[in-house]
Every structure is written in structure tokens, then in C-alpha cells.
N, CA and C atoms as a LAMMPS dump frame, in Angstrom:
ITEM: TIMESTEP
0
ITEM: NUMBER OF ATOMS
342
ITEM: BOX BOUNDS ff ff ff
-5.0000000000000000e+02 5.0000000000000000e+02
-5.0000000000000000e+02 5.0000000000000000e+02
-5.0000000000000000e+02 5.0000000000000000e+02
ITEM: ATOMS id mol type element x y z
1 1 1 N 36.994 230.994 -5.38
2 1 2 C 37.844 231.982 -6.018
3 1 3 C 38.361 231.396 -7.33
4 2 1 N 38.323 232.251 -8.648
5 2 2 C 38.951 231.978 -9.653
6 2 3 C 40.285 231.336 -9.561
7 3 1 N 40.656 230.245 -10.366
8 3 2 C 42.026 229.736 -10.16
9 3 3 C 42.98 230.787 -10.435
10 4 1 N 42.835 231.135 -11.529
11 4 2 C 43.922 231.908 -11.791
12 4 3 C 44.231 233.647 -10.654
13 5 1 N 43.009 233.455 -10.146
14 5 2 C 43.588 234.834 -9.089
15 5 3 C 44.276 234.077 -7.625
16 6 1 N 43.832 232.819 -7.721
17 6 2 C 44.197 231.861 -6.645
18 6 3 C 45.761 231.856 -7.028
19 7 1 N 46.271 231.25 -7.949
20 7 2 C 47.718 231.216 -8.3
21 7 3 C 48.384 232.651 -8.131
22 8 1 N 47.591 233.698 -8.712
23 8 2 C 48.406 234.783 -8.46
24 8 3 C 48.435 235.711 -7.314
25 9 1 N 47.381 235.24 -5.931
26 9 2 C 47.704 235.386 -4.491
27 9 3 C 48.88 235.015 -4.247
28 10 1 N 49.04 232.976 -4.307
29 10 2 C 49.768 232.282 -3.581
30 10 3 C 51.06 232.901 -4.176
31 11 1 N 51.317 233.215 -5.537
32 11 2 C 52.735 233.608 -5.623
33 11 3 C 52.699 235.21 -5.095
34 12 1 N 52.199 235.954 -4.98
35 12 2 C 52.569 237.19 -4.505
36 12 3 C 52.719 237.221 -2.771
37 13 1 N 52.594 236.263 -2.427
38 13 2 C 53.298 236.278 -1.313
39 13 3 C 53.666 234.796 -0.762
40 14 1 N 54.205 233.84 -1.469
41 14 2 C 55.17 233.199 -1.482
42 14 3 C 56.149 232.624 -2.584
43 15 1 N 55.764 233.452 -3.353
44 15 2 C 56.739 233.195 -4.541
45 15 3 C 58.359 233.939 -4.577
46 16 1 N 58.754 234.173 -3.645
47 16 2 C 60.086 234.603 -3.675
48 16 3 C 60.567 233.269 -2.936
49 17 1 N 59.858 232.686 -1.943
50 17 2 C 60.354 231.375 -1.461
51 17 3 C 60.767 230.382 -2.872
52 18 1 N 60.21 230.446 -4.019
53 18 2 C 60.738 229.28 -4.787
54 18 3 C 62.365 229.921 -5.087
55 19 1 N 62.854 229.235 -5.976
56 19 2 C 64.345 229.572 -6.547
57 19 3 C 63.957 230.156 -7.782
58 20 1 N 65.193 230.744 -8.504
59 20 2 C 64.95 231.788 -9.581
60 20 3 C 64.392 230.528 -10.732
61 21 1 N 64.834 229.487 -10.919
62 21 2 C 64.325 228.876 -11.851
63 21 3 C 62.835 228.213 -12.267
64 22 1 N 62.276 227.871 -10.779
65 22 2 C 60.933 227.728 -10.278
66 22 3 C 60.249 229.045 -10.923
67 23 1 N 60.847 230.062 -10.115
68 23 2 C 59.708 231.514 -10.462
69 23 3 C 59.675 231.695 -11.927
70 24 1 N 60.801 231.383 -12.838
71 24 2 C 60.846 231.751 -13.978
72 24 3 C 60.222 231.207 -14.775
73 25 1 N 59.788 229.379 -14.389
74 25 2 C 59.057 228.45 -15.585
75 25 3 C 57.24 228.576 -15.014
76 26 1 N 57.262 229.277 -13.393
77 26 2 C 56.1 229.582 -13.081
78 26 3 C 55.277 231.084 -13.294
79 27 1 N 56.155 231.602 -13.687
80 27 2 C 55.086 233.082 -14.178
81 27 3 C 55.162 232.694 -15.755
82 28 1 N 56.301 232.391 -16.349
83 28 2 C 56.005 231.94 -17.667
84 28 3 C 54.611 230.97 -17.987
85 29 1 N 54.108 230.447 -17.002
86 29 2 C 52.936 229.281 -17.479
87 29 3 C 51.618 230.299 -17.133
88 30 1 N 52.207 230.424 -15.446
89 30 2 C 50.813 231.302 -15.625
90 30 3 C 50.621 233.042 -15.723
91 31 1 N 51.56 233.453 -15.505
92 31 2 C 51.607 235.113 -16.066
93 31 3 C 51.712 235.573 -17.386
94 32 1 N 52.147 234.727 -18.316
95 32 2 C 52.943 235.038 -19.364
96 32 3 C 52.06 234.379 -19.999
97 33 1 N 51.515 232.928 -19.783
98 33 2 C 50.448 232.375 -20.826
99 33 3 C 51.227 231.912 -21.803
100 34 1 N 52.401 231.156 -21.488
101 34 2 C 53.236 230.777 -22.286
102 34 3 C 53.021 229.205 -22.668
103 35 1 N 52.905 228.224 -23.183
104 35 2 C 52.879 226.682 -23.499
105 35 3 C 53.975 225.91 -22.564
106 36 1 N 53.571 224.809 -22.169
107 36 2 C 54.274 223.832 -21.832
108 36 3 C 55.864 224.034 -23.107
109 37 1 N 55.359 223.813 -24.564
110 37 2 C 56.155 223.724 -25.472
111 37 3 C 57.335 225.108 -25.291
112 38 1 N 56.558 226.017 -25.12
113 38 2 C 57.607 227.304 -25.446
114 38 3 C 58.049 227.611 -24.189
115 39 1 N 58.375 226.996 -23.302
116 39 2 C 58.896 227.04 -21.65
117 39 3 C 59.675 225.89 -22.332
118 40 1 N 59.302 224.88 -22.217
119 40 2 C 60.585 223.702 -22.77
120 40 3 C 61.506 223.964 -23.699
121 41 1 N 61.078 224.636 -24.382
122 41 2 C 62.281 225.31 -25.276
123 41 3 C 63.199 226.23 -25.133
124 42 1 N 62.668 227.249 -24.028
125 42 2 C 63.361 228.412 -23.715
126 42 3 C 64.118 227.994 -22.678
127 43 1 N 63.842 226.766 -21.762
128 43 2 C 64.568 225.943 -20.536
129 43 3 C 65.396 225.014 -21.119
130 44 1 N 65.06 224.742 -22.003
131 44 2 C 66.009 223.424 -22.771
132 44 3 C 65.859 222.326 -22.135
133 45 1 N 64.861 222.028 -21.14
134 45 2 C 64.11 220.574 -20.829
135 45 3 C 62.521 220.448 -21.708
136 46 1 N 62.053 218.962 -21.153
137 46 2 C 61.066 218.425 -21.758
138 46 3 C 59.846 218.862 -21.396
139 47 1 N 59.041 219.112 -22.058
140 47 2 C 57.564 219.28 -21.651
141 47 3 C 56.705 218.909 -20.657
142 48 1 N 57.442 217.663 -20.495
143 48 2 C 57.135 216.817 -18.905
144 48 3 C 57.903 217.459 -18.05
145 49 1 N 59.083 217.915 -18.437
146 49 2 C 59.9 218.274 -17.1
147 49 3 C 59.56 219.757 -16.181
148 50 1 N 58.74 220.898 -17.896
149 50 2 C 58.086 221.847 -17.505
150 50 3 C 56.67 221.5 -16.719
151 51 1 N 55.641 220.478 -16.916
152 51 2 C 54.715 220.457 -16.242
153 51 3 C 54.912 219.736 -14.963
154 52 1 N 55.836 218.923 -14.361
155 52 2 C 56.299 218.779 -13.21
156 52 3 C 57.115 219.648 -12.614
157 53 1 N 57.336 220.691 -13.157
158 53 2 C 57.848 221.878 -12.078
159 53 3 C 57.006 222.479 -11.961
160 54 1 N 56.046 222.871 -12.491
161 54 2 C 54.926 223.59 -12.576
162 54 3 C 53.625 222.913 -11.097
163 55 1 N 53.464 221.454 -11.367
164 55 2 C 53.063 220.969 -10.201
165 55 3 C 53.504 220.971 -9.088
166 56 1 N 55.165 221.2 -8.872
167 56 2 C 55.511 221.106 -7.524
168 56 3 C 55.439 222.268 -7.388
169 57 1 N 55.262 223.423 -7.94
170 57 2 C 55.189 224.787 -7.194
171 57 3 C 54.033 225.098 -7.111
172 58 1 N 52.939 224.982 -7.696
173 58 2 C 51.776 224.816 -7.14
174 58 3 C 51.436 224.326 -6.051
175 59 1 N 52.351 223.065 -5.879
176 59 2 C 51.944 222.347 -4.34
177 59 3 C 52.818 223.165 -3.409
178 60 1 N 53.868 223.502 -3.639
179 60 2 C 54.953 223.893 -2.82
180 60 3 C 54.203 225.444 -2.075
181 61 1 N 53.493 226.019 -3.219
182 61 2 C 52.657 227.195 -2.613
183 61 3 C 51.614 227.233 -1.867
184 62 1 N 50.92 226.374 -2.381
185 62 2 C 49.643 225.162 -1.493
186 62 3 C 49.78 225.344 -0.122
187 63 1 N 51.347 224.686 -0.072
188 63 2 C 51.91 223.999 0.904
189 63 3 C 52.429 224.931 1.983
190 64 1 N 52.57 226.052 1.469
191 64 2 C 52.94 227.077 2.296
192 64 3 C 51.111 228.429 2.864
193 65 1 N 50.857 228.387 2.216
194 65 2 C 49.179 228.795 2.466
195 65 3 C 48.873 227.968 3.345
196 66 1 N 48.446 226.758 3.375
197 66 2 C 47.976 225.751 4.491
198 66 3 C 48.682 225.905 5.743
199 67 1 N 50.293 226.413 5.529
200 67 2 C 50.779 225.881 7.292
201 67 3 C 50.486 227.616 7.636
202 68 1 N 50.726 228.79 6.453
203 68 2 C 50.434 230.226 7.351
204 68 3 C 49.697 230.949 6.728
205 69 1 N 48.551 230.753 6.631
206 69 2 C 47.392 231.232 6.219
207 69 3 C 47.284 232.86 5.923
208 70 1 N 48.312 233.13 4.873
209 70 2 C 48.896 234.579 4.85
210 70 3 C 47.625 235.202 3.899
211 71 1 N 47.173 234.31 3.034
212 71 2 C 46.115 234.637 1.505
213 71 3 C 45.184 234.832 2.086
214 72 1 N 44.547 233.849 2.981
215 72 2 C 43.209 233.598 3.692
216 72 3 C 43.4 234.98 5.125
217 73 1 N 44.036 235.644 5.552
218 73 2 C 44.049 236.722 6.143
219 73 3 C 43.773 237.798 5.69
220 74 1 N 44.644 237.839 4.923
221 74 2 C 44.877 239.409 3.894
222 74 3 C 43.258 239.019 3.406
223 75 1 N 42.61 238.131 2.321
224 75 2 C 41.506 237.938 1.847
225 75 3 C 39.918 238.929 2.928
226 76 1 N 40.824 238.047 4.402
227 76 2 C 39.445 238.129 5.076
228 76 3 C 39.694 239.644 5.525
229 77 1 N 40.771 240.34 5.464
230 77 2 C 41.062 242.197 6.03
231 77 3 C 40.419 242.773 4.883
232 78 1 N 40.923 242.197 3.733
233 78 2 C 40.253 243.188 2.753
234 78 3 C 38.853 243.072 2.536
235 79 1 N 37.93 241.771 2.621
236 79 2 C 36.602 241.862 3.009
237 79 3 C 36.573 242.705 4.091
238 80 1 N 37.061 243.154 4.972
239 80 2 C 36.255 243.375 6.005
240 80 3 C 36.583 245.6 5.845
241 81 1 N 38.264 245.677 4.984
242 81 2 C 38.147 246.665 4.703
243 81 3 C 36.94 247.591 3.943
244 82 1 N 36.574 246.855 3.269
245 82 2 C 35.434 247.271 1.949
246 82 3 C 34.437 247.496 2.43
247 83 1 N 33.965 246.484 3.487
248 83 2 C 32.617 246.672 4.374
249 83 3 C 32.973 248.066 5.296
250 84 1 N 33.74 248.536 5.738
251 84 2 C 34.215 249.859 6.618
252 84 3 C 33.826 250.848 5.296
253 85 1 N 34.464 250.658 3.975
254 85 2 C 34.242 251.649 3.594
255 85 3 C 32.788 251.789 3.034
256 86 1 N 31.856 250.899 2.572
257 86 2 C 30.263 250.736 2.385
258 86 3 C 29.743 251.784 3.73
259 87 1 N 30.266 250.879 5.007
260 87 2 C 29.431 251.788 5.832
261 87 3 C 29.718 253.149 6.032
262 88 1 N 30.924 253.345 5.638
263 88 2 C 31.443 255.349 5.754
264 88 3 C 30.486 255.464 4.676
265 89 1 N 30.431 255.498 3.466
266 89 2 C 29.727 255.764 2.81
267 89 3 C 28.264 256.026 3.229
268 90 1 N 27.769 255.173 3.612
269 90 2 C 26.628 255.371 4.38
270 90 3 C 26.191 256.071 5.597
271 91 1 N 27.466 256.528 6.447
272 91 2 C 27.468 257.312 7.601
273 91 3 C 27.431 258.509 7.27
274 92 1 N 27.776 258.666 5.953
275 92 2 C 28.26 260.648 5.227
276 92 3 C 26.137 260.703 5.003
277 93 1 N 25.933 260.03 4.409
278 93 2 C 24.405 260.339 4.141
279 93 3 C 23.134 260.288 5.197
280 94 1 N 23.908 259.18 6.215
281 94 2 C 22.636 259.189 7.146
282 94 3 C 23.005 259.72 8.599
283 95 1 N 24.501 259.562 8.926
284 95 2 C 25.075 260.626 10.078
285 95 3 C 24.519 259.019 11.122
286 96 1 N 24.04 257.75 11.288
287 96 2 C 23.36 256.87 12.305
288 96 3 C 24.408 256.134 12.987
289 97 1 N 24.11 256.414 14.495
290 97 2 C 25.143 256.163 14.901
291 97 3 C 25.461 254.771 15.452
292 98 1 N 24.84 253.725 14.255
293 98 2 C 24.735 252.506 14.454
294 98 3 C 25.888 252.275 13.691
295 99 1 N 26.084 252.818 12.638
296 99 2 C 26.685 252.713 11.257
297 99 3 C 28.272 252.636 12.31
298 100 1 N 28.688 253.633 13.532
299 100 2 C 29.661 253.787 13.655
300 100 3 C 29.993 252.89 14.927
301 101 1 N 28.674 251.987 15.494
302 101 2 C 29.268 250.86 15.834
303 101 3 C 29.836 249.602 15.289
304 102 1 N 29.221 249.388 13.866
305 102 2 C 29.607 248.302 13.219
306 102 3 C 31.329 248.388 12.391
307 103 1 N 31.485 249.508 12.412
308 103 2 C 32.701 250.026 12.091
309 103 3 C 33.484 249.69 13.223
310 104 1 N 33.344 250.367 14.207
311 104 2 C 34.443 249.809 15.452
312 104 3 C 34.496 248.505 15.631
313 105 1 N 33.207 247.411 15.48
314 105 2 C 33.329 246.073 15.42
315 105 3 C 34.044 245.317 14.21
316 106 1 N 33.98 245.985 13.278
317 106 2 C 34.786 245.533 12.321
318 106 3 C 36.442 246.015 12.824
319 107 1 N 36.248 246.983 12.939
320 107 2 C 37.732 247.56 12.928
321 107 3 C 38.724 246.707 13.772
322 108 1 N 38.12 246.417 14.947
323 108 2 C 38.49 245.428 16.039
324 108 3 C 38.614 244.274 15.899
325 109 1 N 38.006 243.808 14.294
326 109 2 C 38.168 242.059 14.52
327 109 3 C 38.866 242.343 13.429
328 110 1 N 39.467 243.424 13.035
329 110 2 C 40.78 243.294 12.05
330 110 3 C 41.645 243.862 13.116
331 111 1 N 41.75 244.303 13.531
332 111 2 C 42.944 244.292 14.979
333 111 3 C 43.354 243.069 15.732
334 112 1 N 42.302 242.12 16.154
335 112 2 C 42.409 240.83 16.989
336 112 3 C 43.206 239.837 15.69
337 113 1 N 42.771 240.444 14.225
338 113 2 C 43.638 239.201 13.324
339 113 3 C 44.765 239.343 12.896
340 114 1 N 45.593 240.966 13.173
341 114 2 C 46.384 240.832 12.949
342 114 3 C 47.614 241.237 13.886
């Protein structure tokens, strides 16, 4: 997965866990596309001090993905949503009523995951 859609999983569902100041120097780097420099300035710390906050919330998000695998769930429902809708698609044209077992098997191993 692209990094940058990787960063913007892990904060959309654990980015309210950081503090307001964390979230603020972390969408500024990576939402905003802002510089190390123009975060240090607008924080009134050092450039180092912006790219070490920047690393610990990266890890800190890391760190929270690894113990509850919230990204890697949602990831694997919505694969498995898309494939439900391929095969409706395919059930409107061919009516086979194979199409509407693989659907219930899908449907079911997104039931057992969540």
C-alpha cells in the first residue's frame, strides 16, 4: 500500500488518540504538505523537534494498528465488499446460481470478522 494512504488510514482511525498538538504538527506534514521549516515556525520549536514528533506519531500509530488491527480489517471488509458487488453485477446478467453462493460465502466471512 502507498505510504501516504497508509498514514492516512492509521490516522483516520487512530488519530484522535494523539493530543491536539501531535494531530496538529501531524496533518500539517502529511495532509497539508507543509515543511519541517514551516511547522517549526508556526510551533515555535526546531525542525528537529518537528521531525521527532512526527516520528513518534507515526510509531505511536504503528503502534496502535499492530496491537488492534482496526486498518487491516476494515481493508480486508472492503476487499471483500467490492468482490459482493463484482459478483451482483454479474448475477443481474447471468441470473447463475453459483454467483449467489460465493456471495453468501463472502458475506459470512465478513460476519465471522466482525
Amino acid at each position: 500500500m502507498e505510504e501516504k494512504l497508509k498514514q492516512a488510514y492509521l490516522y483516520d482511525f487512530y488519530g484522535e488518540l494523539l493530543n491536539e498538538h501531535q494531530r496538529r504538527i501531524y496533518e500539517d506534514f502529511v495532509f497539508n504538505d507543509l515543511s519541517l521549516g514551516e511547522i517549526a515556525g508556526e510551533e515555535k520549536i526546531t525542525r528537529q523537534g518537528v521531525a521527532d514528533m512526527i516520528k513518534r506519531c507515526e510509531h505511536k500509530l504503528a503502534s496502535y494498528e499492530t496491537k488492534l488491527h482496526l486498518v487491516e480489517k476494515f481493508l480486508s471488509v472492503k476487499k471483500d465488499v467490492e468482490e459482493i458487488h463484482k459478483l451482483s453485477e454479474r448475477l443481474k446478467k447471468t441470473n447463475d446460481s453459483q454467483i449467489v453462493e460465493q456471495i453468501e460465502s463472502i458475506s459470512n466471512r465478513i460476519l465471522e470478522e466482525l
